[in-house]
C-alpha positions in Angstrom: 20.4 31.2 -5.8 20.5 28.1 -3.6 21.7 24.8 -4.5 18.4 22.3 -5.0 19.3 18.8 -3.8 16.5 15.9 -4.3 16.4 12.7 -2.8 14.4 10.0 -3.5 12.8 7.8 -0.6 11.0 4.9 0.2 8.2 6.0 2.7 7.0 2.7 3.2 9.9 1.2 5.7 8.9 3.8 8.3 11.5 6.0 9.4 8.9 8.7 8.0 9.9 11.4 11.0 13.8 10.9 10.8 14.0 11.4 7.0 11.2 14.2 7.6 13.7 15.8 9.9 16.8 15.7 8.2 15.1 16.6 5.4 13.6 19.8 6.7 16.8 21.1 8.4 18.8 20.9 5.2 16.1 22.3 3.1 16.2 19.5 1.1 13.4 19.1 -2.0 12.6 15.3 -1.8 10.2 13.1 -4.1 8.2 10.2 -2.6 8.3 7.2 -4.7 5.0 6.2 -5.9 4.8 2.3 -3.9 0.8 2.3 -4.9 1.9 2.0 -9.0 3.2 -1.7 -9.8 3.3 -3.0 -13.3 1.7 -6.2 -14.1 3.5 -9.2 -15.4 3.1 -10.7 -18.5 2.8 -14.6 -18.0 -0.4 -16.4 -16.7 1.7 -17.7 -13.7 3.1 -14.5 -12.2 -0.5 -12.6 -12.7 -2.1 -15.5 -10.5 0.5 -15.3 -7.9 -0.3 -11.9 -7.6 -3.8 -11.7 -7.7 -3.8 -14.2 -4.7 -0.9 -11.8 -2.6 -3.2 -9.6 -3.1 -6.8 -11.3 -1.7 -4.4 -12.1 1.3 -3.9 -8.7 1.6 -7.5 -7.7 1.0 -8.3 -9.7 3.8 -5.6 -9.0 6.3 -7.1 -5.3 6.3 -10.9 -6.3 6.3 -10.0 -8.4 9.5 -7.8 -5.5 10.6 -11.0 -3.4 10.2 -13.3 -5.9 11.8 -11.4 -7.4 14.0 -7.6 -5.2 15.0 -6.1 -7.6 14.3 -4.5 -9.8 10.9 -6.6 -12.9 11.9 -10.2 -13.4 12.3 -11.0 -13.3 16.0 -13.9 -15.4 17.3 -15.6 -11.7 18.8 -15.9 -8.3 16.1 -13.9 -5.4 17.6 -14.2 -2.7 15.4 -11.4 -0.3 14.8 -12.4 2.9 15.7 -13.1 5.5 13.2 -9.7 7.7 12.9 -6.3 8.2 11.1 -5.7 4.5 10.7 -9.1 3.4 10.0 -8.8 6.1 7.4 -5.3 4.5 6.3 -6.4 1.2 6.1 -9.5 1.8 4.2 -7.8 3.5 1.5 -5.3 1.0 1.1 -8.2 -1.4 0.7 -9.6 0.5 -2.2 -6.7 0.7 -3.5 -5.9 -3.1 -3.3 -9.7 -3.5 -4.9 -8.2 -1.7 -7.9 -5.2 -3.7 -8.0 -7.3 -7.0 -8.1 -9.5 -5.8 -11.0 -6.8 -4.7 -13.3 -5.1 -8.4 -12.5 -8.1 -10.0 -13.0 -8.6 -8.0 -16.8 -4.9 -8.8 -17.6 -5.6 -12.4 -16.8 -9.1 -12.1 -19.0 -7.0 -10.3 -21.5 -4.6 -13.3 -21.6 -6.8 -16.0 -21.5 
């Protein structure tokens, strides 16, 4: 029987394809490290500086969505529907989440 190695990456810095690659030529079983799961902080101060990194967020991909670009332009370009419209939205939703359980945490706290 074969020898199972597993390596652990980081998808999010984006050398995706070369890690895909070497990956597939040594046959390699890897696990993708979960970046959507964060654990909250327990102090007033740290929850509010993260609920507001993640409004700018929030709004970087609205404007991305609305407008291609980080920054509000004064014209809407819409992105087009495909893969990174598809990307982007789910990220949103997923930063929505985020924002709720910060905001509980913070309800919880105060």
């Amino acid at each position: 029987m074969a020898k199972l190695e597993v390596e652990i990456f980081d998808f999010k810095l984006g050398w995706q394809k070369q890690i895909a690659k070497r990956l597939y030529r040594k046959r390699i079983v890897y696990a993708i490290i979960d970046i959507d799961k964060f654990e909250l902080p327990d102090d007033i101060e740290n929850l509010n500086k993260l609920k507001e990194n993640i409004r700018i967020k929030i709004l970087k991909a609205k404007n991305r969505l609305d407008y291609q670009s980080e920054k509000k332009e004064k014209e809407p370009n819409p992105m087009p529907e495909g893969f990174l419209r598809t990307k982007i939205e789910k990220r949103l939703s997923l930063l929505q989440k985020q924002k709720e359980e910060v905001e509980k945490k913070i309800n919880q706290i105060t």
